[in-house]
TORGU-619085 format. One record per residue: residue number from 1; residue in one letter; x, y, z of N, C-alpha, C in turn. Coordinates in nm, 3 decimals. Layout:
// residues N
+------+------+---------+---------+---------+---------+---------+---------+---------+---------+---------+
! resi ! resn !     n.X !     n.Y !     n.Z !    ca.X !    ca.Y !    ca.Z !     c.X !     c.Y !     c.Z !
+------+------+---------+---------+---------+---------+---------+---------+---------+---------+---------+
!  NUM !    a !       X !       Y !       Z !       X !       Y !       Z !       X !       Y !       Z !
...
+------+------+---------+---------+---------+---------+---------+---------+---------+---------+---------+
// end
This chain:
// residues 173
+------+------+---------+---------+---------+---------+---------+---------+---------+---------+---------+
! resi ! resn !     n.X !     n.Y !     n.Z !    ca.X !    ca.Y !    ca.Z !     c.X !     c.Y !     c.Z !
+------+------+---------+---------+---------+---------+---------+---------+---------+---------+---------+
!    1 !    x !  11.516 !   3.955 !   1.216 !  11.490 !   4.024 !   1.337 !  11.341 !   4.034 !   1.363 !
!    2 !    x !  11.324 !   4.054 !   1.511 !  11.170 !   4.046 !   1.542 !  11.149 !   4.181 !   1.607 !
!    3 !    x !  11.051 !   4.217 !   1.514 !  11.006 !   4.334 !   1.577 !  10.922 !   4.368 !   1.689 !
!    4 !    x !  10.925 !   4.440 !   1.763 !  10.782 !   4.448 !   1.874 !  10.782 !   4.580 !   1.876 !
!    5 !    x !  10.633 !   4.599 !   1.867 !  10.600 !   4.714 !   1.895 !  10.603 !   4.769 !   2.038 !
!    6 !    x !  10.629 !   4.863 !   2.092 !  10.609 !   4.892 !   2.213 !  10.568 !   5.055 !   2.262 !
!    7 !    x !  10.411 !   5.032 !   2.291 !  10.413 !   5.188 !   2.243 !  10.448 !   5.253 !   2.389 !
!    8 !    x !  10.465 !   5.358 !   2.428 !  10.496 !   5.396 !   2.557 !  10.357 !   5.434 !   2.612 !
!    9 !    x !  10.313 !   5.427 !   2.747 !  10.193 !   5.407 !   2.830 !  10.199 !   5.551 !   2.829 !
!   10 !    x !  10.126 !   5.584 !   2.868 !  10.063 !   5.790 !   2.811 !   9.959 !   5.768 !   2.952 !
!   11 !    x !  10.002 !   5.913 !   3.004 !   9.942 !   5.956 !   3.102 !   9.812 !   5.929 !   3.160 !
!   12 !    x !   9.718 !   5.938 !   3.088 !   9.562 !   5.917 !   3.055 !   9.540 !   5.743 !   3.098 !
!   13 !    x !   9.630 !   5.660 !   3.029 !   9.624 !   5.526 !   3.015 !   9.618 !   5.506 !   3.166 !
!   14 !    x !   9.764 !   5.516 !   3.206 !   9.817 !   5.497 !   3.366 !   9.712 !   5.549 !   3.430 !
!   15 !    x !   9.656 !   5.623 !   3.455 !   9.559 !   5.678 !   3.480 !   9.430 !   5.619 !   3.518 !
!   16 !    x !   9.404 !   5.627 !   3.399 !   9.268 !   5.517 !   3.389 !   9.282 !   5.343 !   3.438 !
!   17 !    x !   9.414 !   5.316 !   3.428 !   9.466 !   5.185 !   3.517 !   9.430 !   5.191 !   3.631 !
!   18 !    x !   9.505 !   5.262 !   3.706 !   9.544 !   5.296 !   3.859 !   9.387 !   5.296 !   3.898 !
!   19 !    x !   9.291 !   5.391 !   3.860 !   9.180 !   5.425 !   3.876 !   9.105 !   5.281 !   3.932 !
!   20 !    x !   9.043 !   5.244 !   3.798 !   8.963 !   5.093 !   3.800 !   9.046 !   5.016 !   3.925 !
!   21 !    x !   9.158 !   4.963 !   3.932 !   9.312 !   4.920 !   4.050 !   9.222 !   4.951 !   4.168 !
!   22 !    x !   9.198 !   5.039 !   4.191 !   9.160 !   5.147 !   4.337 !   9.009 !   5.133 !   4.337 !
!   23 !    x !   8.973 !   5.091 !   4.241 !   8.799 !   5.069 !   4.279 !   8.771 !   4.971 !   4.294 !
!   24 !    x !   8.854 !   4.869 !   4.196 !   8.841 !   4.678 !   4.229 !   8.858 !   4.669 !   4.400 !
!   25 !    x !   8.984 !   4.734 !   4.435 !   9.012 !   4.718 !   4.569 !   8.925 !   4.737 !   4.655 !
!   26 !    x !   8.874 !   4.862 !   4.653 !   8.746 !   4.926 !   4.761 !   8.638 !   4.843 !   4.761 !
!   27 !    x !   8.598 !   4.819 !   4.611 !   8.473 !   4.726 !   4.597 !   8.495 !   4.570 !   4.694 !
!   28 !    x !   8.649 !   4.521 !   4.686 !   8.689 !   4.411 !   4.731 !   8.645 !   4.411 !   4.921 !
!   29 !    x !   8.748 !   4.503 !   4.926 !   8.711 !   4.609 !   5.084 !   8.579 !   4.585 !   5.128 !
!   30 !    x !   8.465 !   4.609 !   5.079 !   8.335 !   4.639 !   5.085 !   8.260 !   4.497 !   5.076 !
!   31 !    x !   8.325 !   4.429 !   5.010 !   8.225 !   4.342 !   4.961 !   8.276 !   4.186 !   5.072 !
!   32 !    x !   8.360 !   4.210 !   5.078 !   8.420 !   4.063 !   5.195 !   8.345 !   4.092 !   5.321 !
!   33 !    x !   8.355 !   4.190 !   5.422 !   8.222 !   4.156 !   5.494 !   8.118 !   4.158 !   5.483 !
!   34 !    x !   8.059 !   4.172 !   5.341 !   7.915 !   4.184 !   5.326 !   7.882 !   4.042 !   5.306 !
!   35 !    x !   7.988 !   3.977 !   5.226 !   8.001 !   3.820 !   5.221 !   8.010 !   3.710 !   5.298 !
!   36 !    x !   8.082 !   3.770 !   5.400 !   8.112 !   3.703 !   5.532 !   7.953 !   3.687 !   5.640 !
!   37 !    x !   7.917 !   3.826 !   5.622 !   7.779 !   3.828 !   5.672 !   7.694 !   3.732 !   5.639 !
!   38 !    x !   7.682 !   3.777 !   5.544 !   7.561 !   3.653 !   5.446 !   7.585 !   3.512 !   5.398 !
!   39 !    x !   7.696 !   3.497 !   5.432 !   7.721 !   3.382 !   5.381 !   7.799 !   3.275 !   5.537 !
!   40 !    x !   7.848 !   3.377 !   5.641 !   7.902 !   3.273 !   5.709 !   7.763 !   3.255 !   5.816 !
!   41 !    x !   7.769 !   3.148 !   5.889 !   7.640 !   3.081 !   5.976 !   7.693 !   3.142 !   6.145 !
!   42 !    x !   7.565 !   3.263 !   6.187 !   7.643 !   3.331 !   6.333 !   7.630 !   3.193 !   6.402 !
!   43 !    x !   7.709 !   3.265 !   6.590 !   7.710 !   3.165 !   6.691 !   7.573 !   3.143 !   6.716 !
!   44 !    x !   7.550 !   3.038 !   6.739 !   7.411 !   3.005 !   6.812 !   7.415 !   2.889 !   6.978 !
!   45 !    x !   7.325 !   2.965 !   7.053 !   7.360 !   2.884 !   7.148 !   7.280 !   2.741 !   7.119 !
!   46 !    x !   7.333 !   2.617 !   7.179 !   7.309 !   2.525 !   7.165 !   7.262 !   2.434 !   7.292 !
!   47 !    x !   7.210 !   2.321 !   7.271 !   7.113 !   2.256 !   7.430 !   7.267 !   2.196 !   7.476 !
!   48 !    x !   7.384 !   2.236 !   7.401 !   7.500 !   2.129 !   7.477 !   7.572 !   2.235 !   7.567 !
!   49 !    x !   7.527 !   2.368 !   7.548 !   7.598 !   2.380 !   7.654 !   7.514 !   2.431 !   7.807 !
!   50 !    x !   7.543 !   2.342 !   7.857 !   7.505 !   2.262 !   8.015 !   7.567 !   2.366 !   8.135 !
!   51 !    x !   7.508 !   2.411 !   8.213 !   7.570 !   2.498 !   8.343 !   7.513 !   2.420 !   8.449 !
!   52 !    x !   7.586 !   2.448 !   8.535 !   7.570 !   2.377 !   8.653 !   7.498 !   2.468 !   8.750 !
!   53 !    x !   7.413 !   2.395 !   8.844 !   7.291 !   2.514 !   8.887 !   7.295 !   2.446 !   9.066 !
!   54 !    x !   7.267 !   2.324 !   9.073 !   7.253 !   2.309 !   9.188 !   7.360 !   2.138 !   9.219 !
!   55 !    x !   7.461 !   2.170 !   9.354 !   7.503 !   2.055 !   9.401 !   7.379 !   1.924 !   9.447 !
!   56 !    x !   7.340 !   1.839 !   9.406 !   7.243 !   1.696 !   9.472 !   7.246 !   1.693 !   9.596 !
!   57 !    x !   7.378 !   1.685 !   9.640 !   7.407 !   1.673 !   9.829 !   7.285 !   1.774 !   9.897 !
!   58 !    x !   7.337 !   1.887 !   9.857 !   7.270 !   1.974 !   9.915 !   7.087 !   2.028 !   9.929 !
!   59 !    x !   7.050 !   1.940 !   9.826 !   6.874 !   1.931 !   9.757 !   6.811 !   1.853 !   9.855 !
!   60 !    x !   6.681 !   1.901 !   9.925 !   6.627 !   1.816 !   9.986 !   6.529 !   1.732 !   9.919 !
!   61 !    x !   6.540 !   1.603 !   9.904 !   6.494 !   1.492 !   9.828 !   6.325 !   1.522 !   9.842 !
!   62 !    x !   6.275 !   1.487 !   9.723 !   6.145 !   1.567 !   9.724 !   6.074 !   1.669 !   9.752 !
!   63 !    x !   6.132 !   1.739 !   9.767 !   6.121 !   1.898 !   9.802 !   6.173 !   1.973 !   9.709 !
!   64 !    x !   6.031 !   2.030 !   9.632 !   6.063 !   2.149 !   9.538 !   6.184 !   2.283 !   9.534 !
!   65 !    x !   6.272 !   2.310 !   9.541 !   6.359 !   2.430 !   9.573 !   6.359 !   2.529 !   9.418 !
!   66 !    x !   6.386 !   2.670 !   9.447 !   6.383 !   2.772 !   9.318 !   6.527 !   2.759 !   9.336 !
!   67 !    x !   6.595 !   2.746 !   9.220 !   6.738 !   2.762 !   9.192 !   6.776 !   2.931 !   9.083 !
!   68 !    x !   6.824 !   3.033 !   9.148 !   6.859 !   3.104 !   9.050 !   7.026 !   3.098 !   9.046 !
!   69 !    x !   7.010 !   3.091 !   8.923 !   7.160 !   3.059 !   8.813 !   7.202 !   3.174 !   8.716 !
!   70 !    x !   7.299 !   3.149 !   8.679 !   7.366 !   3.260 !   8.567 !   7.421 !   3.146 !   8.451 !
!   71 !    x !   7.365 !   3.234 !   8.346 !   7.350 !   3.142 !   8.215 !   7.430 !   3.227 !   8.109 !
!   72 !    x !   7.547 !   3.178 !   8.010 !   7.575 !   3.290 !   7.890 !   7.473 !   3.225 !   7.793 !
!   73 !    x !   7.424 !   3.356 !   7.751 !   7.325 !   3.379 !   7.587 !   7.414 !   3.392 !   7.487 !
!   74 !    x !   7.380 !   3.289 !   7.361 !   7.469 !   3.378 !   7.274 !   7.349 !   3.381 !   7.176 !
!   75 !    x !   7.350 !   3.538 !   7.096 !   7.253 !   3.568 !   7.045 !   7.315 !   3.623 !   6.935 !
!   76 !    x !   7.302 !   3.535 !   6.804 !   7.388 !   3.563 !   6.701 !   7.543 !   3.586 !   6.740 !
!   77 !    x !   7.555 !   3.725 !   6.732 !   7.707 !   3.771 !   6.717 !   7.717 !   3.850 !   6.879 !
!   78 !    x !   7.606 !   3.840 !   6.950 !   7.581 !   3.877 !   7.110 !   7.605 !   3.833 !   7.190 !
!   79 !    x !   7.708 !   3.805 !   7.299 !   7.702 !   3.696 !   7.424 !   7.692 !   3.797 !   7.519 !
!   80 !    x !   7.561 !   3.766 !   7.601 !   7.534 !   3.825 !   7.693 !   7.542 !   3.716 !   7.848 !
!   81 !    x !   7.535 !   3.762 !   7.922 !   7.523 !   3.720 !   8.055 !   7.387 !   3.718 !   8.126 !
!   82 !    x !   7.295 !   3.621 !   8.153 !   7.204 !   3.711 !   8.215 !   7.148 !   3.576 !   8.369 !
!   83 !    x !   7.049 !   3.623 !   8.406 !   6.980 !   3.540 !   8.557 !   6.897 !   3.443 !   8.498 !
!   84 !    x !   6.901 !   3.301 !   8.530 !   6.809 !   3.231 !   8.501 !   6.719 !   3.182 !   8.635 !
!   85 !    x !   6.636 !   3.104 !   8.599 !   6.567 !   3.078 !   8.725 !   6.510 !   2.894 !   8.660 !
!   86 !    x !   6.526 !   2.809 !   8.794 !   6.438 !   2.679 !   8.773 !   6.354 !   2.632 !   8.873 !
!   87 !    x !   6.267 !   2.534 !   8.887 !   6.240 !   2.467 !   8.997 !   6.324 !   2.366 !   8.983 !
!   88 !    x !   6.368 !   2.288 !   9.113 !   6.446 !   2.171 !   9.096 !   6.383 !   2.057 !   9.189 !
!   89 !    x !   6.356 !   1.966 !   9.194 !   6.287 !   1.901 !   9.237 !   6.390 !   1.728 !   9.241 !
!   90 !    x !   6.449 !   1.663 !   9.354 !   6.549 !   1.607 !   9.394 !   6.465 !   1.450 !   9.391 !
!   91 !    x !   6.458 !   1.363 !   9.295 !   6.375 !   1.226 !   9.291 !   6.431 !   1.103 !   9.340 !
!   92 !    x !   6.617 !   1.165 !   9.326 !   6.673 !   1.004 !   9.413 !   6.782 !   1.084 !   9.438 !
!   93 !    x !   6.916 !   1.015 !   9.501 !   6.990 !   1.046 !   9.553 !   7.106 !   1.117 !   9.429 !
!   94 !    x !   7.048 !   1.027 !   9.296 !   7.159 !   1.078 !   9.189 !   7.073 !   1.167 !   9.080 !
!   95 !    x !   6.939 !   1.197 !   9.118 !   6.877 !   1.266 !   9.025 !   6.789 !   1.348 !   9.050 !
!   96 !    x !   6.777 !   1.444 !   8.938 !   6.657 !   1.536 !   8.956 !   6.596 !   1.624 !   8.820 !
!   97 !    x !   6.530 !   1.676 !   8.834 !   6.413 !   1.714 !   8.738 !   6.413 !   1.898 !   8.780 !
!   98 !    x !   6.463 !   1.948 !   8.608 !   6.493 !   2.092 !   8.663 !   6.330 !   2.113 !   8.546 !
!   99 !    x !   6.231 !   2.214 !   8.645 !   6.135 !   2.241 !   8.546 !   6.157 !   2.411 !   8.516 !
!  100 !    x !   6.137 !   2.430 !   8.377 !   6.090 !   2.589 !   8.322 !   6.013 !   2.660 !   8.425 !
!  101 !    x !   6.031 !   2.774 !   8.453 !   5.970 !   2.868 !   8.572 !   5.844 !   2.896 !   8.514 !
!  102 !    x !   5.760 !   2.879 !   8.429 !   5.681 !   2.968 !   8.378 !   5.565 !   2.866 !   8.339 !
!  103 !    x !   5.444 !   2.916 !   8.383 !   5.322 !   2.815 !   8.389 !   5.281 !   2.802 !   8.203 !
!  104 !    x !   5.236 !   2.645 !   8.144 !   5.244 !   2.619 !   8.023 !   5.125 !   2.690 !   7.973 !
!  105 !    x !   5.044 !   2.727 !   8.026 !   4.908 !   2.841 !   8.006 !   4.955 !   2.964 !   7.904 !
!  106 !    x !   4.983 !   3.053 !   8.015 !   5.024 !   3.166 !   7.966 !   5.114 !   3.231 !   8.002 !
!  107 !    x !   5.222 !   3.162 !   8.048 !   5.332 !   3.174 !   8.081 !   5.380 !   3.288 !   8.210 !
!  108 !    x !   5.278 !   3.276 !   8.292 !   5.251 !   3.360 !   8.451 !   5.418 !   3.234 !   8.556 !
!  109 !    x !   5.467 !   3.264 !   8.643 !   5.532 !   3.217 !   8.712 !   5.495 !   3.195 !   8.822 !
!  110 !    x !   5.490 !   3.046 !   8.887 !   5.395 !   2.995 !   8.936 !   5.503 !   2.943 !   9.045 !
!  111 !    x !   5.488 !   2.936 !   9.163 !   5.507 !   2.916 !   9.286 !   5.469 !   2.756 !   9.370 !
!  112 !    x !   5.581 !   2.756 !   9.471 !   5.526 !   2.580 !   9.539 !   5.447 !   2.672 !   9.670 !
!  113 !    x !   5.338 !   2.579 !   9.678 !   5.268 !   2.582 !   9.795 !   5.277 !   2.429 !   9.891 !
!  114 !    x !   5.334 !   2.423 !   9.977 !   5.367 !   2.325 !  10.093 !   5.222 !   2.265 !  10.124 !
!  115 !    x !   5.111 !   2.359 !  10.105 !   4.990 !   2.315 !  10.211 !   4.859 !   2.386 !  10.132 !
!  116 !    x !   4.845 !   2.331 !  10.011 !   4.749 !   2.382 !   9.944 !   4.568 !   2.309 !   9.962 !
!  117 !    x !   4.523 !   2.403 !   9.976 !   4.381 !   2.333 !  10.021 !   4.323 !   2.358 !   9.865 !
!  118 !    x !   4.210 !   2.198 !   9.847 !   4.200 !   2.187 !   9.746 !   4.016 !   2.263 !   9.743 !
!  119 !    x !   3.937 !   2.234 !   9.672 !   3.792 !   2.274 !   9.670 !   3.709 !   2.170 !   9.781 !
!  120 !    x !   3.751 !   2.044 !   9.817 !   3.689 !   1.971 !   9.933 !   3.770 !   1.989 !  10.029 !
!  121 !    x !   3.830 !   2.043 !  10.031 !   3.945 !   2.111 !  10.150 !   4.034 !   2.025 !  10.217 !
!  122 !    x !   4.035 !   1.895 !  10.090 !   4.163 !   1.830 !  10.078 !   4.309 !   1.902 !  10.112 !
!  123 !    x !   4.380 !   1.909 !  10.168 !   4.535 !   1.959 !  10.215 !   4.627 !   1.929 !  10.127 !
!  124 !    x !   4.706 !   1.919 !  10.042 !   4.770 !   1.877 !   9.939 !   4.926 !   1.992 !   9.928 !
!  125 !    x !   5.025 !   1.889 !   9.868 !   5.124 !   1.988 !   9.821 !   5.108 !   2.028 !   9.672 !
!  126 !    x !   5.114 !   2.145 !   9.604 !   5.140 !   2.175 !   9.460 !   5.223 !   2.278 !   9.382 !
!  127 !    x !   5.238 !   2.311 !   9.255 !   5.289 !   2.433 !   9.175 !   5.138 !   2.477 !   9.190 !
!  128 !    x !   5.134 !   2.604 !   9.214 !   5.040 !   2.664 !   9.167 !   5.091 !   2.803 !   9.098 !
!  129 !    x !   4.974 !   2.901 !   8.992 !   5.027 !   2.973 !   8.902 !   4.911 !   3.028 !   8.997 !
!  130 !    x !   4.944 !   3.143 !   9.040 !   4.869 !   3.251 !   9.060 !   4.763 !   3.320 !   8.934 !
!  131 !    x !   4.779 !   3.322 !   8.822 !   4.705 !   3.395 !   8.688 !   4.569 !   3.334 !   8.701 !
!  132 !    x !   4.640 !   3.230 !   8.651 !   4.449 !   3.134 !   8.604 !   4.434 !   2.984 !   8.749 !
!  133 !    x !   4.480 !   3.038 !   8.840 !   4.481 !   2.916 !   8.939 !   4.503 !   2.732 !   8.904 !
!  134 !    x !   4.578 !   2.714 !   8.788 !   4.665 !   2.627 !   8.727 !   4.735 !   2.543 !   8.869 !
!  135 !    x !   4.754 !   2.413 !   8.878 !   4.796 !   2.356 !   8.968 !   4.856 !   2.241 !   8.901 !
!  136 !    x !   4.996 !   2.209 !   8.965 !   5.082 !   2.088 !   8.947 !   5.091 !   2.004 !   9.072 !
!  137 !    x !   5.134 !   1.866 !   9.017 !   5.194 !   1.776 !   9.124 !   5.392 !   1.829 !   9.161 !
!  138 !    x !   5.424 !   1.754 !   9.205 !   5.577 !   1.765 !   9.221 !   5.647 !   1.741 !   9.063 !
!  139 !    x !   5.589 !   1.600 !   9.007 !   5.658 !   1.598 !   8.920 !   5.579 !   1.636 !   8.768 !
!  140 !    x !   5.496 !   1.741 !   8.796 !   5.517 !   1.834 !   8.684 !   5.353 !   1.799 !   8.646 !
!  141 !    x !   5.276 !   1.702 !   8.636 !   5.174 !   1.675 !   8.607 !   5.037 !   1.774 !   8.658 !
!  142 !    x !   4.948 !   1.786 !   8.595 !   4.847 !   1.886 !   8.571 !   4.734 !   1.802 !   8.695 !
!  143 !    x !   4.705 !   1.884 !   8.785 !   4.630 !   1.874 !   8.856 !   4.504 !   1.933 !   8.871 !
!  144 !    x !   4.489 !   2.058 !   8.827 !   4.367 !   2.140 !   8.766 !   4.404 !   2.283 !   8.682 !
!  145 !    x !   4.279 !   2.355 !   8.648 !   4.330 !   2.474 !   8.574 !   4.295 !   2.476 !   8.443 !
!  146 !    x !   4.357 !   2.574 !   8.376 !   4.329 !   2.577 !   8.232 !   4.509 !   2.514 !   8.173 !
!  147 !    x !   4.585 !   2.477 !   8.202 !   4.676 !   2.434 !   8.212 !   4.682 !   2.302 !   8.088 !
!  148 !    x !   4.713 !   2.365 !   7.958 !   4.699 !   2.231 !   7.818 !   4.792 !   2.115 !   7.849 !
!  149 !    x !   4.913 !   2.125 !   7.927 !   5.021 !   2.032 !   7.937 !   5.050 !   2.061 !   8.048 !
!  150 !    x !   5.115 !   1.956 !   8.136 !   5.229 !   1.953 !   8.222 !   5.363 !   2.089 !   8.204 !
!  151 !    x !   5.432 !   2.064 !   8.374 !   5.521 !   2.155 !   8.343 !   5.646 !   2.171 !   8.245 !
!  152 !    x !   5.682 !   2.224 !   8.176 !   5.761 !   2.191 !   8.070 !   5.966 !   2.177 !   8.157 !
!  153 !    x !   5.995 !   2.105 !   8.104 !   6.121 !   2.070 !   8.142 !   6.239 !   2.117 !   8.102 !
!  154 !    x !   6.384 !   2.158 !   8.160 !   6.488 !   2.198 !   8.067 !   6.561 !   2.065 !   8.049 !
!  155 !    x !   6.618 !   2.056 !   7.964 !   6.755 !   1.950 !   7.951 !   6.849 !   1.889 !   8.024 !
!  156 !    x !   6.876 !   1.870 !   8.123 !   6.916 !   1.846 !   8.221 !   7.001 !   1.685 !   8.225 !
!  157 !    x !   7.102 !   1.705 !   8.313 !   7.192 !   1.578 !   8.352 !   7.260 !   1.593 !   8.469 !
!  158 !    x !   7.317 !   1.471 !   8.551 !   7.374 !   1.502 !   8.678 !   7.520 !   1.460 !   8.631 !
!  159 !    x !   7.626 !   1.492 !   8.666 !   7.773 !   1.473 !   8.671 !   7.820 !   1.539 !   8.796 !
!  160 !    x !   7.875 !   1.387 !   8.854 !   7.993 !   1.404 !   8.905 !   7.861 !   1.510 !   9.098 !
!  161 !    x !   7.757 !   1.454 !   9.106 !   7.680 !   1.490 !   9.221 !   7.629 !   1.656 !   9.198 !
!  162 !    x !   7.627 !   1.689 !   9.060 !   7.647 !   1.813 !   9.038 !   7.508 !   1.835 !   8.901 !
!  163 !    x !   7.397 !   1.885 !   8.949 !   7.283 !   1.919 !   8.833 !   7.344 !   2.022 !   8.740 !
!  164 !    x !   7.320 !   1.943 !   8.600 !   7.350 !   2.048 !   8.491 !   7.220 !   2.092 !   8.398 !
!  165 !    x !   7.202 !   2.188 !   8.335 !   7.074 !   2.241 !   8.305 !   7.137 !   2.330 !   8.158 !
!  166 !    x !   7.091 !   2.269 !   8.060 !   7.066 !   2.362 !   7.930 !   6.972 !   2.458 !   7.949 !
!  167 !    x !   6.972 !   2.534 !   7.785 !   6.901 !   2.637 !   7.789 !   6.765 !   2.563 !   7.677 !
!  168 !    x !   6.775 !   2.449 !   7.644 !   6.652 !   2.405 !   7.592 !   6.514 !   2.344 !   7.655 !
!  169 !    x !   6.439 !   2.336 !   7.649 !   6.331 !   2.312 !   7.727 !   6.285 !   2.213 !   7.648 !
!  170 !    x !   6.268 !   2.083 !   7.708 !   6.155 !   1.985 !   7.677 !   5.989 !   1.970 !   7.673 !
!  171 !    x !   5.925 !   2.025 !   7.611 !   5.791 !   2.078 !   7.617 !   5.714 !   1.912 !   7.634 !
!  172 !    x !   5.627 !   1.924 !   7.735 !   5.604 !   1.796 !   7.764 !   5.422 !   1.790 !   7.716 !
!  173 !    x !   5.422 !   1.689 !   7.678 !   5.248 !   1.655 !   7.599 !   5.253 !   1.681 !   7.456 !
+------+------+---------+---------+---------+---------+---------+---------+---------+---------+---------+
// end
């Protein structure tokens, strides 16, 4: 015959089981979103996703226009909604050039002037930035100013007669 011992579990024991049981758990509890945090990668917005800002048909071909748009942010674990703003500027019938609102200086927001008089009182069209008197051509190029680069560009594609515009910017120079 085989003997086994079997002693009976005593109050204290069960006890002290159950206990540690109930703290593994909590600790478990506690510790999976701390893990999840740190270890999983948040949302980030990306240059792929593309909104549509202005129909082509409707753009008058070489003629600067301000387009304001609505863009989702996602900011980490944040999706917000908010107003964007571009210049759009219409170069052929199937294309166009969406530029960043904000002069490459110091980032003042700079305006089209139809009929800008120059220092020989040349007549000219340009971007101009009101701050540091910074001046562009149509297509983005530095005409005077303290202005280190051209206007900087967003990401942009046409589909389907329809301008699409990321939230990344092509920094140009």
């Amino acid at each position: 015959m085989i003997e086994t011992s079997s002693t009976p579990t005593s109050r204290r024991t069960f006890h002290r089981t159950m206990i540690q049981l109930f703290g593994g758990l909590i600790s478990a509890v506690i510790a999976a979103p701390a893990a999840a945090y740190l270890l999983l990668k948040p949302k980030s917005s990306s240059g792929e996703d593309l909104v549509e800002i202005a129909n082509l048909a409707e753009l008058p071909a070489g003629k600067p226009q301000e387009v304001v748009y609505y863009r989702t942010r996602v900011d980490g674990w944040k999706r917000s909604r908010e107003k964007a703003t571009a210049w759009v500027v219409k170069t052929t019938e199937q294309q166009a050039v969406a530029f960043h609102p904000s002069c490459p200086h110091l980032g003042c927001a700079y305006h089209w002037e139809a009929e800008k008089a120059d220092a020989q009182g040349q007549v000219s069209e340009a971007f101009v930035c009101p701050c540091h008197a910074s001046s562009f051509t149509k297509d983005g190029s530095v005409i005077g100013g303290p202005a280190p680069r051209p206007l900087d560009r967003y990401v942009s594609k046409v589909e389907g007669g329809k301008l699409l515009v990321g939230s990344d910017i092509q920094k140009a120079g």
